[in-house]
DRENDO-1510 file (C-alpha; in Angstrom, 1 decimal, always signed):
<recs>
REC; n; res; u; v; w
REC; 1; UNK; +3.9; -12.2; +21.2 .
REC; 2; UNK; +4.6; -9.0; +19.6 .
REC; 3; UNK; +3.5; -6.9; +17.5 .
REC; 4; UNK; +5.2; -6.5; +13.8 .
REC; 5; UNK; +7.8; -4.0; +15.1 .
REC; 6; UNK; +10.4; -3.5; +12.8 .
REC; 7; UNK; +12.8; -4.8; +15.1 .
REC; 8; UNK; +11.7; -8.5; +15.2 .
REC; 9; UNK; +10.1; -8.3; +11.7 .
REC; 10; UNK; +11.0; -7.0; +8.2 .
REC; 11; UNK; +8.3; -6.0; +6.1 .
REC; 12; UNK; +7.8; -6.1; +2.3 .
REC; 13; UNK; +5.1; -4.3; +0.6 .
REC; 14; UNK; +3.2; -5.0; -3.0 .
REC; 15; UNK; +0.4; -2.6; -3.8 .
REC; 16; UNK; -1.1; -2.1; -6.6 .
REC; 17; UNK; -3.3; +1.2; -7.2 .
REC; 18; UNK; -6.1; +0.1; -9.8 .
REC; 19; UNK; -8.0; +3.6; -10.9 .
REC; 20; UNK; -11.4; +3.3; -12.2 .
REC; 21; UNK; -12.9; +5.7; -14.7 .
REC; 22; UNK; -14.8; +7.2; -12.0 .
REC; 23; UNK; -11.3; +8.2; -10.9 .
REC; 24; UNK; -12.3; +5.8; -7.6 .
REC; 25; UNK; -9.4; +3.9; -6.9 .
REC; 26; UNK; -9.1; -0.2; -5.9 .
REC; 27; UNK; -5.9; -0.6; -3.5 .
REC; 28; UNK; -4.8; -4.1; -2.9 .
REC; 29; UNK; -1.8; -4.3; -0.8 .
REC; 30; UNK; +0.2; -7.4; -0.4 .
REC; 31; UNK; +2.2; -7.7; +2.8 .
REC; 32; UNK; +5.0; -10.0; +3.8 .
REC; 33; UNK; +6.0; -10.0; +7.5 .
REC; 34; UNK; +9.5; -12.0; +8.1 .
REC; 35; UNK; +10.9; -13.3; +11.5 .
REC; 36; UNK; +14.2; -11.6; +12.2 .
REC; 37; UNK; +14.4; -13.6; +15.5 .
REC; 38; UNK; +12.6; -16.9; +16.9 .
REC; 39; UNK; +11.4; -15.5; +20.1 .
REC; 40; UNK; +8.4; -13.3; +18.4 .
REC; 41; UNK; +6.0; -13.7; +16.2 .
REC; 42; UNK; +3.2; -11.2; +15.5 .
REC; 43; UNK; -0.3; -11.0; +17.0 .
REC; 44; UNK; -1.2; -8.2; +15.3 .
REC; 45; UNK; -0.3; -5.6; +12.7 .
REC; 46; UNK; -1.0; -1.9; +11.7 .
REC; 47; UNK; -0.9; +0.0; +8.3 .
REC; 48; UNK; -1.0; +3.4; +8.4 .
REC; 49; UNK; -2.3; +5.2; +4.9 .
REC; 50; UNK; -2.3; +8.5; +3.9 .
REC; 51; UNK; -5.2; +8.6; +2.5 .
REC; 52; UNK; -8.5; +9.7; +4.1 .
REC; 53; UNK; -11.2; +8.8; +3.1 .
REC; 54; UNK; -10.8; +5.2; +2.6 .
REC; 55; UNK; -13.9; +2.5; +1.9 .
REC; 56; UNK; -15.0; -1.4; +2.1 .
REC; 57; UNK; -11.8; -2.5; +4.0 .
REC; 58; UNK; -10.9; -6.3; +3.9 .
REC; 59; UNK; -8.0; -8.2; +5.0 .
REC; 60; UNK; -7.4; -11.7; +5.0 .
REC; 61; UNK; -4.4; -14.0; +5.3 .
REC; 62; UNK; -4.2; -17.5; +3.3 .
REC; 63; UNK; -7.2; -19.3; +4.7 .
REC; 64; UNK; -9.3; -16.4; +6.3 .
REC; 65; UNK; -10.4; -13.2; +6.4 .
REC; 66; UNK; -9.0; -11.2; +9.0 .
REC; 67; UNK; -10.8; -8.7; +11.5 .
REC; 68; UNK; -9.7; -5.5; +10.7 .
REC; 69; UNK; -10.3; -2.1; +12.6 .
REC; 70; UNK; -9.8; +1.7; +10.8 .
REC; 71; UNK; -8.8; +4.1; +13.3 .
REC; 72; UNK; -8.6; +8.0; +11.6 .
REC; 73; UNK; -5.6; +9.4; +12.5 .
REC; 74; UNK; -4.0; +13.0; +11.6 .
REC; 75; UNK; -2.0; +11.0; +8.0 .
REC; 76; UNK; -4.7; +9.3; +7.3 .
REC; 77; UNK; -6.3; +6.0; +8.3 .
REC; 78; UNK; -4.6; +3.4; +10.2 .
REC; 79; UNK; -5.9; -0.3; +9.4 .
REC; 80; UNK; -5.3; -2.4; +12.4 .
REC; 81; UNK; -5.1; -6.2; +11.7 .
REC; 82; UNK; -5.1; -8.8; +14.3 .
REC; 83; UNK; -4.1; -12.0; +12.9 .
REC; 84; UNK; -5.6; -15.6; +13.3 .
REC; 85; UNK; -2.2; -17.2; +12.2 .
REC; 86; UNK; +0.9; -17.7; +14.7 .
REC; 87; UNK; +4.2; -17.7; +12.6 .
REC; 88; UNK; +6.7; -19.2; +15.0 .
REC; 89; UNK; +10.8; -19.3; +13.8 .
REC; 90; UNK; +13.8; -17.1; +12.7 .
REC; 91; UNK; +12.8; -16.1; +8.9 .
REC; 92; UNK; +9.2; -17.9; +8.9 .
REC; 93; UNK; +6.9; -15.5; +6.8 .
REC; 94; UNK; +3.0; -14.6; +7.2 .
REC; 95; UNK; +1.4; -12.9; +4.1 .
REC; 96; UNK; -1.9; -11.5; +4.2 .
REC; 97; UNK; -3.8; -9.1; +1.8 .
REC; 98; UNK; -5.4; -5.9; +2.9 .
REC; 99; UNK; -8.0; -4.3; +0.1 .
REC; 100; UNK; -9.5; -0.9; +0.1 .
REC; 101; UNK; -11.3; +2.2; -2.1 .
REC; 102; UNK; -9.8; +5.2; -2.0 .
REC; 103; UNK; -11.0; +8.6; -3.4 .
REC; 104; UNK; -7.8; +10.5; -2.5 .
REC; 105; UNK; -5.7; +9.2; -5.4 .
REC; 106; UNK; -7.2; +10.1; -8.8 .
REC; 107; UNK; -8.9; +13.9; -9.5 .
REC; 108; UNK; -10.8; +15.0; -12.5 .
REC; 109; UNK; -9.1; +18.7; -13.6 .
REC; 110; UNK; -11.0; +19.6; -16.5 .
REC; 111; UNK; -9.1; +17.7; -19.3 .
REC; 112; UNK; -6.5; +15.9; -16.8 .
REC; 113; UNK; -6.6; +13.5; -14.5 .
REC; 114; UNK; -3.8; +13.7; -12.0 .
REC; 115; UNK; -2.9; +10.9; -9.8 .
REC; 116; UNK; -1.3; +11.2; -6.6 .
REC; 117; UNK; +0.2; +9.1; -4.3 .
REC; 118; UNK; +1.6; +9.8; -1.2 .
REC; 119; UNK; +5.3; +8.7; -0.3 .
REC; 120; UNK; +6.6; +6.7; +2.3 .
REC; 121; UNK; +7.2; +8.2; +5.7 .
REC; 122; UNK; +9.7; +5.6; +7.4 .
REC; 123; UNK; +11.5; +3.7; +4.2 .
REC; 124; UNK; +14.0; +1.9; +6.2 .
REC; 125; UNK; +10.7; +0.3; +8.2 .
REC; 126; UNK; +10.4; -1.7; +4.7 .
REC; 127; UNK; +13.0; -4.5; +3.7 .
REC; 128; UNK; +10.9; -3.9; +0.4 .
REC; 129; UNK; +8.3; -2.1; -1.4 .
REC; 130; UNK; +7.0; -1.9; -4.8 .
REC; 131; UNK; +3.8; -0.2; -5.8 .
REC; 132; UNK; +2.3; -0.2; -9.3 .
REC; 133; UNK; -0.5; +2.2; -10.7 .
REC; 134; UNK; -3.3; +0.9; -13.2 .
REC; 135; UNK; -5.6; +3.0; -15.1 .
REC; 136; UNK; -7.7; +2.8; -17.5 .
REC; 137; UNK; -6.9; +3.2; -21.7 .
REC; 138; UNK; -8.8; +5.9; -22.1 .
REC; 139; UNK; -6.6; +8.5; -19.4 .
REC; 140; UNK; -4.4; +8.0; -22.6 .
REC; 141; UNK; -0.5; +8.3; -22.5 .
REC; 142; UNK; +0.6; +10.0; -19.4 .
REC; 143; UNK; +1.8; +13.7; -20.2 .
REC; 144; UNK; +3.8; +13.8; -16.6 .
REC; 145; UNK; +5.1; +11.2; -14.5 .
REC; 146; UNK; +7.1; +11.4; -11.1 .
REC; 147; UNK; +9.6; +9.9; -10.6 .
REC; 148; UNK; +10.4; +9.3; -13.9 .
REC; 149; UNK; +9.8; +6.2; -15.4 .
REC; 150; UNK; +11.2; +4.0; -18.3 .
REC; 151; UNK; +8.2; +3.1; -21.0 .
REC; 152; UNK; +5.7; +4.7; -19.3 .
REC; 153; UNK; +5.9; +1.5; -17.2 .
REC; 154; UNK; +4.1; +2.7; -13.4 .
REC; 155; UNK; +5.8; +0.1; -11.2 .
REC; 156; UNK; +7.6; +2.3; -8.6 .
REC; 157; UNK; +10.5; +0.8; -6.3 .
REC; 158; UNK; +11.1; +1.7; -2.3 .
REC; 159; UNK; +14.1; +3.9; -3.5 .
REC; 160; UNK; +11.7; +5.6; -6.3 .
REC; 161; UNK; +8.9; +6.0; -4.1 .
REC; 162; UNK; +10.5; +7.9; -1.2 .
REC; 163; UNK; +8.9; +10.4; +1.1 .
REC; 164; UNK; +7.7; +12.4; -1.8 .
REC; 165; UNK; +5.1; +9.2; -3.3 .
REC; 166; UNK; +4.0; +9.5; -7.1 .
REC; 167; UNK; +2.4; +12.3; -9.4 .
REC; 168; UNK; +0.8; +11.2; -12.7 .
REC; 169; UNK; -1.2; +13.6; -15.1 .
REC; 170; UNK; -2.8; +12.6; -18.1 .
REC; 171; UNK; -4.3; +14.7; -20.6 .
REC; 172; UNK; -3.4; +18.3; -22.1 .
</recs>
């Protein structure tokens, strides 16, 4: 056993930040953990977020929810996910789905809302990530976005994303 060390696994992200109009955010993250070898497979994983206050976490795989435990740390929160699955084989895949509310990604500034997102400290720990932002019609169009993106279209890719994360403001 092992856990999902970036070694023996390669790891590919989906997350999608849905903002309320309360400005509470809904963060479903979609991970993929892939066998680079057949001599591991994962018992356990661990998401660090920078976010920190986090709320009603859940994570399940296919068939079950998993037992997860939040552990504050000095980024953020850490989500620590042990897994009921054993994914045995060179390139064999486990998925699970980790949900959470944040209140660290959308603020109320007057007239603006501006989302933030923080950036990813260790790219090269993901073989992929892509992370899209929802809010609702009535922020408007989007005065400022970072980094720049093509139709206003707030699907951001590993490269785009970087250490730096994602700045939205919407209003005057």
């Amino acid at each position: 056993t092992a856990r999902a060390e970036s070694d023996y696994f390669s790891r590919k992200y989906d997350v999608t930040y849905t903002v309320k109009e309360d400005g509470k955010t809904a963060v479903v993250l979609t991970v993929t953990l892939t066998n680079k070898t057949s001599e591991y497979y994962a018992s356990t994983d661990t998401i660090t977020v920078g976010f920190d206050d986090i709320q009603d976490v859940k994570a399940r795989d296919n068939s079950t929810e998993l037992k997860s435990v939040v552990t504050r740390t000095k980024e953020g929160n850490a989500i620590e996910i042990p897994f009921n699955q054993k994914v045995v084989g060179k390139d064999k895949a486990l998925t699970f789905v980790v949900t959470f509310d944040t209140t660290n990604v959308a603020h109320h500034k007057g007239k603006t809302w501006e989302i933030n997102i923080p950036g990813i400290s260790s790219p090269d720990d993901f073989s992929d990530f892509k992370a899209e932002v929802k809010v609702p019609e009535s922020f408007g169009r989007p005065s400022y976005i970072k980094p720049v993106q093509k139709d206003n279209i707030l699907i951001f890719t590993k490269e785009e994303l970087g250490k730096s994360g994602i700045s939205i403001a919407y209003g005057a």
